[in-house]
C-alpha positions in Angstrom: 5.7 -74.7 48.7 6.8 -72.4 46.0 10.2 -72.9 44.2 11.6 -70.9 41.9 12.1 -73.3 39.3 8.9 -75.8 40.8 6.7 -76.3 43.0 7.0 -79.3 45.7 4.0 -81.1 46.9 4.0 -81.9 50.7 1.7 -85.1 51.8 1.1 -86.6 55.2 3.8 -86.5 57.6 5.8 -84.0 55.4 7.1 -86.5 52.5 7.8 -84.3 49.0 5.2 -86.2 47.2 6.4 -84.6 43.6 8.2 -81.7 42.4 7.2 -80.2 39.0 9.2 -77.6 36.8 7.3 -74.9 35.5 7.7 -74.4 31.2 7.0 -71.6 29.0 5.3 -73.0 26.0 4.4 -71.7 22.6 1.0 -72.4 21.5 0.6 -72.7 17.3 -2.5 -72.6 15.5 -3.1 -71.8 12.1 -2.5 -68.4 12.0 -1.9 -67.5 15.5 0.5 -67.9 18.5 -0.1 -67.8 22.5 1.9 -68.4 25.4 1.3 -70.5 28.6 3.3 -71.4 31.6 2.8 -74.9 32.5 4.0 -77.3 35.2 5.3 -80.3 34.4 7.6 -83.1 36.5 10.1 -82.8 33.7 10.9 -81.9 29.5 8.7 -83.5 27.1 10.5 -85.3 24.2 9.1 -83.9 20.7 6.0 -86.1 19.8 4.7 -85.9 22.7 1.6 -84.7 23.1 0.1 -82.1 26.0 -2.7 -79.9 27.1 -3.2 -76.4 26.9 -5.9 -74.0 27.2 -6.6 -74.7 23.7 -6.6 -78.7 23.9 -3.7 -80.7 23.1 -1.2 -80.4 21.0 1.8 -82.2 19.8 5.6 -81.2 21.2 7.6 -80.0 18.1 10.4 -78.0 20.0 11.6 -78.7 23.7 15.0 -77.0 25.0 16.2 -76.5 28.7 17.3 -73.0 30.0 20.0 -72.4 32.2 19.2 -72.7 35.8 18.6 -68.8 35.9 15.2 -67.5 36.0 11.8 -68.8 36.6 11.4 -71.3 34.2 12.9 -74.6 33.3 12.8 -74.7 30.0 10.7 -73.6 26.5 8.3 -76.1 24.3 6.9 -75.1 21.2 3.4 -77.3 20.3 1.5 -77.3 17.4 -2.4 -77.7 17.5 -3.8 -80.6 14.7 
């Protein structure tokens, strides 16, 4: 089932199995920049590291948005 701010995964018998936020995240290269929506269960502290289409990268910016549009939040990551 889609949410606006998630989606909600339904298992047997109907139990929400997991509910993700969906992110709009910066991609940086060297150079360059992309955007990508991602789901995720919830923010990312900075340091972390996650995948995009470009391979992983490491979290250097993570903010929540006001509970207002489609997404959750923004990350910035950097590729190595």
């Amino acid at each position: 089932m889609h949410h606006p701010i998630g989606t909600i995964t339904v298992g047997r018998g109907g139990a929400i199995i997991a509910r993700v936020k969906r992110f709009i995240v910066t991609i940086e290269g060297p150079g360059w920049q992309d955007l990508q929506d991602v789901e995720l269960p919830e923010l990312p502290p900075e340091g972390d590291t996650i995948e995009t289409r470009y391979g992983t990268g490491f979290v250097t910016g993570a903010e929540l948005l006001p509970d207002s549009g489609e997404h959750a939040g923004k990350i910035v990551v950097r590729l190595p």
